[in-house]
C-alpha positions as CSV (number, residue, x, y, z in Angstrom):
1,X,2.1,-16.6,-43.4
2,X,5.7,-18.9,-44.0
3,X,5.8,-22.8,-43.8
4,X,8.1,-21.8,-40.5
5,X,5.2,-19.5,-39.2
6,X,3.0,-22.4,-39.7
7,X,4.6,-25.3,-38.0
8,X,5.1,-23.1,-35.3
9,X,1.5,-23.2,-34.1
10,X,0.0,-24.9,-31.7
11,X,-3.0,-27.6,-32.7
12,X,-5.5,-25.2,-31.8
13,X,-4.6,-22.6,-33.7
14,X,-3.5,-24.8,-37.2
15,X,-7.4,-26.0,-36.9
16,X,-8.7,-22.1,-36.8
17,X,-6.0,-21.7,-39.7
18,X,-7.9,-24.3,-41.3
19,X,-11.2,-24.0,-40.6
20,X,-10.5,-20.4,-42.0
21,X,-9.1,-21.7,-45.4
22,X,-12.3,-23.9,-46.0
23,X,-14.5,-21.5,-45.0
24,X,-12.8,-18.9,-47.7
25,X,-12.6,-22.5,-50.4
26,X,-16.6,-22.8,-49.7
27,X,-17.2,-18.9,-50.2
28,X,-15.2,-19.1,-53.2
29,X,-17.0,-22.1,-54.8
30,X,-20.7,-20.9,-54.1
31,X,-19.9,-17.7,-55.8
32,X,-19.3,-19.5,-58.6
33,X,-22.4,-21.8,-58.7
34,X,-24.3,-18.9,-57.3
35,X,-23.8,-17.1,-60.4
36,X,-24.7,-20.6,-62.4
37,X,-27.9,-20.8,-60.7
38,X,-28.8,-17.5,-60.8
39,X,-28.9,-18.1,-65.2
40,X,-30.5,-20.5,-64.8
41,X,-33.4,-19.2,-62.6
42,X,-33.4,-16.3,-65.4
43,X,-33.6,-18.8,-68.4
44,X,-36.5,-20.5,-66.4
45,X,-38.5,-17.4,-66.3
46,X,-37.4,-15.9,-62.9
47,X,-40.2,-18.2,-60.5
48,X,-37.3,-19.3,-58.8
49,X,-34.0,-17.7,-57.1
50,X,-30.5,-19.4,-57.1
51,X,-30.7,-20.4,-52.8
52,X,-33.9,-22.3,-54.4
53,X,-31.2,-24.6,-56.6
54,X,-28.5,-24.6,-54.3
55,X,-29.2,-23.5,-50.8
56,X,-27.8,-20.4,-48.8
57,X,-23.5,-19.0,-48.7
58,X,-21.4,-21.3,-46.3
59,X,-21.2,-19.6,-43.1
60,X,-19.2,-19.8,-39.9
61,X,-19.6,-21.7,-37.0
62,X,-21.6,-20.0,-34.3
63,X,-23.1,-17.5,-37.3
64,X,-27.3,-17.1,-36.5
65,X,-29.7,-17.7,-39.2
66,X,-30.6,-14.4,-41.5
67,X,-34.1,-13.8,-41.7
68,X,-34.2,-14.6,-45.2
69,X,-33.4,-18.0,-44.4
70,X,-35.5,-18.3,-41.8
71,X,-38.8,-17.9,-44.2
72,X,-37.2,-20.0,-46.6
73,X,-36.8,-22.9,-43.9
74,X,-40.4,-22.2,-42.7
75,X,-41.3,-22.4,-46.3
76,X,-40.1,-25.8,-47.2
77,X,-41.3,-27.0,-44.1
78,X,-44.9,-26.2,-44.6
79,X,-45.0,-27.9,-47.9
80,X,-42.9,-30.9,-46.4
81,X,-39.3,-30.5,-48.1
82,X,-37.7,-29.8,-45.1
């Protein structure tokens, strides 16, 4: 997309644009810490996973819960993190 392309939209549309780009930023940088975590939950003997140390992928608005998230959630609430 061109800087021309760009100013031509409307409000509504530059915030989807947007949104869009720091959805795909997040994505990026969780990847990256993703793969952190995950050495460290090896190093640490494997009794943890790496959504333990730094939570679940961005998503998008409107996006529903997986299930795996779901039992984590239920998880933390019964021992009281959540």
């Amino acid at each position: 997309m061109t800087l021309d392309e760009i100013r031509e939209l409307d409000f509504c549309q530059f915030n989807e644009l947007l949104n869009e780009v720091q959805y795909q930023k997040a994505v990026d940088d969780y990847r990256i810490a993703h793969n952190f975590a995950l050495l460290s939950c090896v190093v640490s003997g494997g009794r943890m996973e790496p959504e333990d140390l730094i939570g679940f992928p961005p998503k998008r608005e409107g996006d529903k819960p997986t299930e795996k998230e779901l039992f984590h959630l239920a998880r933390q609430t019964r021992r009281g993190d959540g």
